[in-house]
N, C-alpha and C positions, 0 to 999 in steps of 0.2 A: 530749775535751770541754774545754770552757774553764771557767775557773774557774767564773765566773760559773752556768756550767747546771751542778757538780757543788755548787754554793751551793741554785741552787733546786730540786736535786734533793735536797737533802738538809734542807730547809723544807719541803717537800711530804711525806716521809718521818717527819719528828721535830719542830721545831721551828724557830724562829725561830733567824737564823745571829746570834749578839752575838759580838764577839770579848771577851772577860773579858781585862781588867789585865795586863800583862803579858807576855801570849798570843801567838806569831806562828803564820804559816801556814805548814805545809809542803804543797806541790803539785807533783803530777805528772800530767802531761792524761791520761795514759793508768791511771792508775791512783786520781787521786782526791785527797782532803788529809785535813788534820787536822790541829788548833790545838796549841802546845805550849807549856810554858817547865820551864823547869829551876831550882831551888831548893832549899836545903839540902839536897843529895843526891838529891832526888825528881826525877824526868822525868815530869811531869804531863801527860796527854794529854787534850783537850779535847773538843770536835765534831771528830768523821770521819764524813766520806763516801766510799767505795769500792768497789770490784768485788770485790775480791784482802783479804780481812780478812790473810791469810798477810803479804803483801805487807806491810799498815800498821804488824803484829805487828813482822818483822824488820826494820823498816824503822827504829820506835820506838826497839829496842833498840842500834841499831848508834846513832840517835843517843845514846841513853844511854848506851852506854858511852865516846863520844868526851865527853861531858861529864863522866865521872867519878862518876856516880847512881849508889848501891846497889841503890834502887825504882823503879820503873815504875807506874805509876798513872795509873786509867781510870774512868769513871762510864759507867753506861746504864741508861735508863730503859724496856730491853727484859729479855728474859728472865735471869736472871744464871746459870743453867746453861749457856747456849751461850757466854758469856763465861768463866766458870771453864774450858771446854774449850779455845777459842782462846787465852787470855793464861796460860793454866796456874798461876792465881794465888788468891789469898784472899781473901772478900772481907772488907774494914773497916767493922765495924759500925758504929764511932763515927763514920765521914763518911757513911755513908750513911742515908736517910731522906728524907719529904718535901721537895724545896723550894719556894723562893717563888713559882713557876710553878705546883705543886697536884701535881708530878709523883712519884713514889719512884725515887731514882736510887742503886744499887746500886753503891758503889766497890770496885776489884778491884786487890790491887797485885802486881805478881811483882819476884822478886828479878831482880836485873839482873847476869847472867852471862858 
């Protein structure tokens, strides 16, 4: 797929695609994307769309660790059991909560190994 239809397939799914400050894309046709930037230590991962969650997981972490991040950190506004099992991580209570969208987004960070 081209970026573009794993864009609208992932607005059709969740929401609206903004790219937040910062932020760039990582994409691969065959497997999908998902927004990043790296700061103070943190690998902050943004919007993902994907087939392969495995795939976005190690995919994240290898760039984390070429970046020198301790943490890995994620938000979703789905269930956050099926994310504590995929990213194997904790969630932070103090970023997560309602936002300005009306949504509850559950942040999750693992350490970076």
């Amino acid at each position: 797929m081209t970026l573009q239809q794993w864009i609208t397939k992932y607005e059709h799914e969740a929401e609206e695609f903004i790219i937040l400050p910062g932020f760039v894309i990582y994409f691969e046709p065959n497997k999908g994307f998902f927004c990043y930037r790296s700061w103070q230590g943190v690998f902050e991962i943004d919007h993902t769309c994907t087939n392969d969650g495995k795939w976005a997981y190690d995919k994240c972490m290898e760039m984390a660790k070429e970046r020198g991040c301790k943490i890995m950190r994620t938000a979703t506004a789905r269930s956050p059991a099926a994310y504590m099992r995929l990213f194997k991580g904790r969630i932070n209570i103090a970023l997560s909560g309602i936002k300005p969208n009306g949504k509850m987004y559950w942040y999750f960070e693992t350490d970076v190994n």
